[in-house]
C-alpha positions as CSV (number, residue, x, y, z in Angstrom):
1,X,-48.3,-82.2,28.3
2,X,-44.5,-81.6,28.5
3,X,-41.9,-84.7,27.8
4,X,-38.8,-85.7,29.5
5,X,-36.0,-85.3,27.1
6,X,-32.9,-86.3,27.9
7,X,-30.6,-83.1,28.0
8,X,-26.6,-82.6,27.5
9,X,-24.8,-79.7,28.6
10,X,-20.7,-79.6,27.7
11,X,-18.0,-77.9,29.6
12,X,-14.4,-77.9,29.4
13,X,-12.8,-80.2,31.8
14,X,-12.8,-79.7,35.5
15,X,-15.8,-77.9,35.7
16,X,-18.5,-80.7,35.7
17,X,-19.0,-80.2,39.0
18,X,-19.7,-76.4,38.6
19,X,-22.1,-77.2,35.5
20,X,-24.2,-79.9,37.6
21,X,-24.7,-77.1,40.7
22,X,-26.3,-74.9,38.2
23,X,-28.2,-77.2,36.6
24,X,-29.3,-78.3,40.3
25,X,-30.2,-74.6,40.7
26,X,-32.1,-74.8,38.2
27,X,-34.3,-77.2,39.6
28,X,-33.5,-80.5,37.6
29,X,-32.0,-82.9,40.2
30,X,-31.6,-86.0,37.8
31,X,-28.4,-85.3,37.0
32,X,-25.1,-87.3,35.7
33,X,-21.4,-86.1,35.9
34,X,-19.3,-87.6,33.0
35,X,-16.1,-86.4,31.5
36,X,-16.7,-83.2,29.9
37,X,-20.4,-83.2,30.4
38,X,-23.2,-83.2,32.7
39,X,-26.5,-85.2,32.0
40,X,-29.9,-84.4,32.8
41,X,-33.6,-84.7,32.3
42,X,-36.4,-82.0,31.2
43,X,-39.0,-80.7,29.8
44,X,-39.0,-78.2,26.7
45,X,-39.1,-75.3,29.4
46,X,-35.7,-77.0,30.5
47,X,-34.4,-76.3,27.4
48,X,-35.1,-72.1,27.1
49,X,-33.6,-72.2,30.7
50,X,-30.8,-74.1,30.5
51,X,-29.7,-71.7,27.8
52,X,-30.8,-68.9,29.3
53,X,-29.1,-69.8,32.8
54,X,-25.7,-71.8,32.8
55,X,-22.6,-69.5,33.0
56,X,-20.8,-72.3,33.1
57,X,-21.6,-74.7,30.3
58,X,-20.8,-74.9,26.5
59,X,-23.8,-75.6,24.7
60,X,-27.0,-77.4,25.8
61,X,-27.8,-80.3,23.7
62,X,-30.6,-83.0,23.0
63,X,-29.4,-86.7,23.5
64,X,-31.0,-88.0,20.4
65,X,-29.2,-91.5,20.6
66,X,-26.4,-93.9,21.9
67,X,-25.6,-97.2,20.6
68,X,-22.7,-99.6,19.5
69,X,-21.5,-98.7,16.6
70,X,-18.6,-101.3,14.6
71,X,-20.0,-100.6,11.0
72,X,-21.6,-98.5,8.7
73,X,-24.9,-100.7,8.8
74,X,-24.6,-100.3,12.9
75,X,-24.5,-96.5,12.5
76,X,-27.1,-96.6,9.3
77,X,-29.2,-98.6,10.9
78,X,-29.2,-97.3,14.8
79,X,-29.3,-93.7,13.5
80,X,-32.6,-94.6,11.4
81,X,-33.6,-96.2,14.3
82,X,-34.4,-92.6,16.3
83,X,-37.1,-89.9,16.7
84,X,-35.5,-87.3,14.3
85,X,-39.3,-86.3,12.6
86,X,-40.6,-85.4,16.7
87,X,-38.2,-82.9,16.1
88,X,-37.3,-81.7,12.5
89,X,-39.7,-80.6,10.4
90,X,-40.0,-81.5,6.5
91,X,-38.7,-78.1,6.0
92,X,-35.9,-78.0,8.7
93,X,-32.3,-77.3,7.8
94,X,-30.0,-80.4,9.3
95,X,-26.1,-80.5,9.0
96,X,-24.3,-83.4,10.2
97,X,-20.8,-82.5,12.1
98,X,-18.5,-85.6,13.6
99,X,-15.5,-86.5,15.6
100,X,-14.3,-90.0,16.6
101,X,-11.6,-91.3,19.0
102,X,-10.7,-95.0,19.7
103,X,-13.2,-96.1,17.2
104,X,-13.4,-98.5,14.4
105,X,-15.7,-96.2,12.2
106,X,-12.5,-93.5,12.4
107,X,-13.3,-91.6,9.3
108,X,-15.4,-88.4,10.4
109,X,-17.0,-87.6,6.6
110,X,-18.1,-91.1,5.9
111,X,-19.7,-91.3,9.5
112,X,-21.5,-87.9,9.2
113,X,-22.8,-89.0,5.2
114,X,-24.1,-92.4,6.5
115,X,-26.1,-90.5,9.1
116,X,-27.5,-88.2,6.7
117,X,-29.1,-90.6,4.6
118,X,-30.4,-92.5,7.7
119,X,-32.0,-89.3,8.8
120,X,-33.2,-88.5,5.4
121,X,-34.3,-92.0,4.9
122,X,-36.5,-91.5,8.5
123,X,-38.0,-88.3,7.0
124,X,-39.0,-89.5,3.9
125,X,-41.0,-92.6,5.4
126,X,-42.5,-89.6,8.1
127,X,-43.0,-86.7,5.4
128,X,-44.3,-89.1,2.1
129,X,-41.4,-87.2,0.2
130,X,-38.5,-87.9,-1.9
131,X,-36.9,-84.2,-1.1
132,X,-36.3,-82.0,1.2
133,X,-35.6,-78.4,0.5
134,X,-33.8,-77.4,4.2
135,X,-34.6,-73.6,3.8
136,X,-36.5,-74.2,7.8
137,X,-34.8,-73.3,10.8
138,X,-31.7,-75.1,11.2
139,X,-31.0,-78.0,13.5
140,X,-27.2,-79.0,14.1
141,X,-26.5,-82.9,14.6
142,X,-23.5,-84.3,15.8
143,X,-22.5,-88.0,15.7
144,X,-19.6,-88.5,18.2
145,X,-17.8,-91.9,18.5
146,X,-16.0,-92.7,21.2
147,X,-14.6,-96.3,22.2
148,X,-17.3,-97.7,19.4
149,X,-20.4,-95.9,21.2
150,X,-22.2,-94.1,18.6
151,X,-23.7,-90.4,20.6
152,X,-26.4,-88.8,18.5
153,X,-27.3,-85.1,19.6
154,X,-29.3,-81.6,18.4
155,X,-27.7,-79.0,19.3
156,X,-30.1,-76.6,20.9
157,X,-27.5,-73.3,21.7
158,X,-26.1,-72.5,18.3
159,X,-22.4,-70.1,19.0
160,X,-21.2,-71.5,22.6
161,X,-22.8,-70.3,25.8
162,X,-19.6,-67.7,26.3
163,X,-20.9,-66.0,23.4
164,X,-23.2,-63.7,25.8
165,X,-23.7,-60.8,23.4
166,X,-22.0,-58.4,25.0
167,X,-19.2,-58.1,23.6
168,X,-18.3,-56.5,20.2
169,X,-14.7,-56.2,20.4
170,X,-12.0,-58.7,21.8
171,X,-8.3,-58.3,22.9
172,X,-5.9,-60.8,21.9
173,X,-6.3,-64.3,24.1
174,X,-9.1,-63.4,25.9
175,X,-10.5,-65.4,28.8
176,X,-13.9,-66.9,27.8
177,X,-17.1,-65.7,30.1
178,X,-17.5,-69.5,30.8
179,X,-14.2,-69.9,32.5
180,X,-14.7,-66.2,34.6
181,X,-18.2,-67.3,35.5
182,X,-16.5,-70.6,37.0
183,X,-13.6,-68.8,38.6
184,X,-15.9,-66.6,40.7
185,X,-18.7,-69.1,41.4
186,X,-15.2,-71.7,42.7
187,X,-14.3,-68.4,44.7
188,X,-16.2,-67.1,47.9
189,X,-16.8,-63.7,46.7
190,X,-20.4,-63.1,47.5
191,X,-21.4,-59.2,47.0
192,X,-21.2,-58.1,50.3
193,X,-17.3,-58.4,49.6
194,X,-14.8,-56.3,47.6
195,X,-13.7,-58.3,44.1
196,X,-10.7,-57.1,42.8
197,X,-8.5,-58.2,39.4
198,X,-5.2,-56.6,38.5
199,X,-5.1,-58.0,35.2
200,X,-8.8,-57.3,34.0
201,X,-8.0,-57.2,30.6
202,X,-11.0,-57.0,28.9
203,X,-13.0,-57.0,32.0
204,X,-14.8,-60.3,31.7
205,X,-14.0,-61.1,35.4
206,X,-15.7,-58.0,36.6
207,X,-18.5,-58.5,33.8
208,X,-19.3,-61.7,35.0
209,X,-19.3,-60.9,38.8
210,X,-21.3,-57.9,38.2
211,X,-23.9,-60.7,36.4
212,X,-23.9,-63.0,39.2
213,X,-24.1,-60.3,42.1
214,X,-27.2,-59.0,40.2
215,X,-28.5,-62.1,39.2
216,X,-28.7,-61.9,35.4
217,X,-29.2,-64.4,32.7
218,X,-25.9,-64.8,30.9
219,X,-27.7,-65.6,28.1
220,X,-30.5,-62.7,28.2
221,X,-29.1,-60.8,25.7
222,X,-28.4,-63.4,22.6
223,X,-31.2,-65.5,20.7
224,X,-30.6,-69.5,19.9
225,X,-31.4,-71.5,16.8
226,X,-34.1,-73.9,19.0
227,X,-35.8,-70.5,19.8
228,X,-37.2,-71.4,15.9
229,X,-37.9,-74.5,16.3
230,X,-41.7,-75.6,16.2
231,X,-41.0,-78.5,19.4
232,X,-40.4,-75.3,21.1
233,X,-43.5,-72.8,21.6
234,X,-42.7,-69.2,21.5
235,X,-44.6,-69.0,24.6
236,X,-41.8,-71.2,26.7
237,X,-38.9,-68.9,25.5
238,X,-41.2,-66.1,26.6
239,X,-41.6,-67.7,30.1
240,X,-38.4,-68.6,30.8
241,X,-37.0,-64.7,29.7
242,X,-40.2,-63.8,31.9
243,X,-38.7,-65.8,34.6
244,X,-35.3,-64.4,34.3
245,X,-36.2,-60.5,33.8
246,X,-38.1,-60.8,37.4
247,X,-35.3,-61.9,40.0
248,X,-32.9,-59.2,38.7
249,X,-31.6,-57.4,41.7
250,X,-30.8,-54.5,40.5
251,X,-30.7,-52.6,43.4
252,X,-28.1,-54.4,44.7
253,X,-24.5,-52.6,45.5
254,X,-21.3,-53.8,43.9
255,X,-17.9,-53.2,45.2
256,X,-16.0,-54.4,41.9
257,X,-13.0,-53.2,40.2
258,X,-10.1,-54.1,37.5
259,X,-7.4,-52.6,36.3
260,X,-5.1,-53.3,33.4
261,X,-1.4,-51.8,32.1
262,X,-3.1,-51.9,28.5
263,X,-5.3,-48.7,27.8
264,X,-6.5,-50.3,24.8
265,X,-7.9,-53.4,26.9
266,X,-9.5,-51.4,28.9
267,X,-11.7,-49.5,26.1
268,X,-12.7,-52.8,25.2
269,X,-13.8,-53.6,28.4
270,X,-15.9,-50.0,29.1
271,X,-17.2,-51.0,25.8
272,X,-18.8,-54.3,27.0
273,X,-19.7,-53.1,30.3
274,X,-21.7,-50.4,28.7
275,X,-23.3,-53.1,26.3
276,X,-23.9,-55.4,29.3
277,X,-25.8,-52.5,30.4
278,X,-23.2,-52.0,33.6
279,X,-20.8,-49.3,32.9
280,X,-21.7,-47.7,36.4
281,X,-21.6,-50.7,38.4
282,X,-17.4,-51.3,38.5
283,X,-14.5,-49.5,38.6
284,X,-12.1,-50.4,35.3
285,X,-8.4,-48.3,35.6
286,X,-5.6,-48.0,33.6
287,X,-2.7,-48.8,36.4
288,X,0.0,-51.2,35.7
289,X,0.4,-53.5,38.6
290,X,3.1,-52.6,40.2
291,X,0.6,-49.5,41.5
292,X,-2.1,-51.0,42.5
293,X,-4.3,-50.7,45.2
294,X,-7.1,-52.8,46.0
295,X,-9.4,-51.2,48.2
296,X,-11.6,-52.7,50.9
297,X,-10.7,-55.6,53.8
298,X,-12.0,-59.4,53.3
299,X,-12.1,-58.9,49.4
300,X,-11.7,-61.4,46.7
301,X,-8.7,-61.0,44.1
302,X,-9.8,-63.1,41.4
303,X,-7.6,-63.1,38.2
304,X,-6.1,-64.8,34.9
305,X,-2.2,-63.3,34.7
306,X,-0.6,-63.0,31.7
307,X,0.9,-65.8,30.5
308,X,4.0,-65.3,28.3
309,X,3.9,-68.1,25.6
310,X,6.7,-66.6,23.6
311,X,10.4,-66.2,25.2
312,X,10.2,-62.0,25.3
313,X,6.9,-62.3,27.2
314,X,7.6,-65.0,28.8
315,X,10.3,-62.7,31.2
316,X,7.2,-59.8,31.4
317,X,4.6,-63.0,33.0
318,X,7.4,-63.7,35.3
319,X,7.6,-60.2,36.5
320,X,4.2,-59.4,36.5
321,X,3.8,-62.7,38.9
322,X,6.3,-61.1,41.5
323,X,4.6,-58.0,41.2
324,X,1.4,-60.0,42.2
325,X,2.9,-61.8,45.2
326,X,4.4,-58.3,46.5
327,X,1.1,-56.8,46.2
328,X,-1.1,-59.6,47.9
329,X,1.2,-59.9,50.4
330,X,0.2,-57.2,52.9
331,X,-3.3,-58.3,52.2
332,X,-4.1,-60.8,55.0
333,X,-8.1,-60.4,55.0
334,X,-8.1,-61.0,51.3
335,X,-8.7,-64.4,49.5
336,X,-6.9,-65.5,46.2
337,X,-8.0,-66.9,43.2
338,X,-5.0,-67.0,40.7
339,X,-5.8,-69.3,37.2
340,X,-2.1,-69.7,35.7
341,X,-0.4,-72.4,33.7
342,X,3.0,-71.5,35.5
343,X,3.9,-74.4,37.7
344,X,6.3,-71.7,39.5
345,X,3.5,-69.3,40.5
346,X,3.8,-70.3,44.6
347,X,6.9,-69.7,44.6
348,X,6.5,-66.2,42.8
349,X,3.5,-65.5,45.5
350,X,5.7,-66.5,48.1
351,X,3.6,-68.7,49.9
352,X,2.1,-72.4,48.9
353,X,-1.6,-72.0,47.9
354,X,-4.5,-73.7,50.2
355,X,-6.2,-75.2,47.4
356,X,-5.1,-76.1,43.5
357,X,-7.4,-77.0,41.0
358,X,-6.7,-78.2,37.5
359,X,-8.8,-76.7,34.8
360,X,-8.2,-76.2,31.1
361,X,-8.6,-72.7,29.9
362,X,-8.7,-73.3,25.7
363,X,-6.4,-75.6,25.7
364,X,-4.0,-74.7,28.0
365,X,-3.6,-76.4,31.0
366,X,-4.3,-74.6,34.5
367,X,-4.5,-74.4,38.0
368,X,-7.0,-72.7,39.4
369,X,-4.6,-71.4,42.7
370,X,-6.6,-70.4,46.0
371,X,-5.6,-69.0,48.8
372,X,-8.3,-68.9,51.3
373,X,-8.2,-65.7,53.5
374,X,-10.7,-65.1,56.5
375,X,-14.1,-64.4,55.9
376,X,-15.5,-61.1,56.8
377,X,-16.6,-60.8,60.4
378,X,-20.3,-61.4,61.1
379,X,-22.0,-58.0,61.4
């Protein structure tokens, strides 16, 4: 019989609200928004899909733990306290990474030692041993302290979620699959409608559209350390990829393209839409632009501009901006969906946006610009 756990799944800021409509997809509907995170509750199952399913998310997570934490004893002690053995076995490999903010327990090694021996001290009393040789599959704990509030966790994903596997080689500052996949699910492209993005780079906007419109997995292709772990059957990871393999749609059409000034971007992005197994599904052009041409009425332009951190580029963003308020101009039926840092970007689009929303791509702060075109006449 299956147990509620208590899941976590992270996200960069501003997108809790994307990462609890998948998880709602998904069929969990006991779900908490915080800062930075979005709580719910599963079954083992939960956890091979979760991973499996959010585009969105960091990394899914196992809330081991959360108490008040003012001293070392509070942290020895309530650590100790939890189920660590239901989960790691004698044999399991455990690391301890930390962070604290506002907290009196502020140093980061000494909070992630006196958890160690609290775990190892639970073991011991569970296992009848003095030593444990952590050659097993691994299993990643974090001890976070914020505001004195101890937050034990397993980490269930391993690399990040944007990590989907499809990519071999990168171009310099890429935008992360996470942040694509929430730019088009914020957007109203559905694939009945052109998606278009003039500064594809390496082609992780029309990657991850192509993903959603055929309703793939983003994490089909890459494994996860809790795929090892004994709590975990084999069987459930097989189910859930089961699961996913089935509603591929395959069959569907896509009307996507990108284009990119940078032929070498461009190889990159072939590169992992031929590993993504959809070179033939999108169009990927070498066209500065100044030429472009988006094709198709009612589309979606969904794109991350250059952003010009140092002086020399900073002129290039600028004029690549105007470029893209010259070319979206004489596009009436399309909507816009512009990520930039530059607080000037209205004015270079000639027209204030319908919607802004702040989001945090890395650590750069963004808005999310949109300007909300018709929708395409019903046929």
């Amino acid at each position: 019989m299956s147990t509620l756990i208590e899941l976590i799944a992270t996200c960069p800021m501003g997108l809790e609200a994307v990462v609890a409509r998948e998880v709602r997809d998904l069929g969990y509907t006991d779900v908490t928004v915080e800062n930075g995170r979005v709580r719910f509750w599963g079954d083992e199952l939960a956890i091979c899909r979760a991973n499996l399913w959010l585009r969105t998310a960091d990394r899914v997570l196992i809330l081991m733990g959360q108490f008040k934490a003012t001293t070392f004893d509070d942290l020895f002690e309530g650590t100790k306290a939890l189920a660590w053995p239901d989960w790691i076995p004698n044999d399991g490999e455990f690391p301890v990474q930390g962070r604290s903010h506002k907290s009196q327990l502020s140093s980061v090694p000494a909070c992630q030692g006196i958890v160690k021996k609290a775990i190892v001290d639970k073991m011991k009393s569970k296992y009848g041993t003095e030593w444990f040789p952590e050659h097993g599959a691994r299993y990643v704990i974090e001890v976070a302290l914020l505001n004195d509030i101890a937050t034990l966790t397993l980490d269930t994903t391993g690399p990040s979620l944007h990590k989907r596997g499809y990519r071999k080689l990168v171009t310099e500052a890429p935008l992360k699959e996470t942040m694509a996949a929430a730019m088009i699910l914020l957007s109203r492209w559905s694939v009945d409608r052109p998606l278009y993005d003039p500064f594809c780079g390496s082609g992780t906007i029309p990657i991850e559209a192509a993903m959603i419109g055929w309703n793939i997995a983003p994490g089909l292709r890459r494994s996860f350390p809790s795929e090892a772990w004994g709590r975990i059957p084999r069987r459930l990871w097989d189910k859930a990829r089961d699961e996913a393999f089935d509603v591929v749609k395959d069959n569907v059409p896509l009307h996507i393209a990108g284009s990119d000034i940078d032929p070498a971007a461009i190889e990159v992005a072939e590169a992992a839409a031929k590993s993504a197994g959809l070179a033939k599904q999108f169009q990927l052009r070498v066209e500065p632009i100044e030429k472009a041409r988006p094709r198709g009425d009612y589309g979606c332009l969904i794109t991350n501009p250059p952003y010009g951190e140092r002086l020399g580029e900073a002129r290039d963003a600028e004029l690549a901006l105007r470029q893209l308020g010259a070319l979206t101009t004489p596009m009436p039926s399309w909507s816009l969906f512009i990520l930039s840092p530059e607080t000037k970007l209205e004015q270079y689009m000639n027209r204030q946006a319908d919607k802004k929303r702040k989001l945090f791509n890395g650590r750069i702060e963004c808005n999310l610009y949109q300007y909300l075109g018709p929708f395409p006449p019903r046929r």
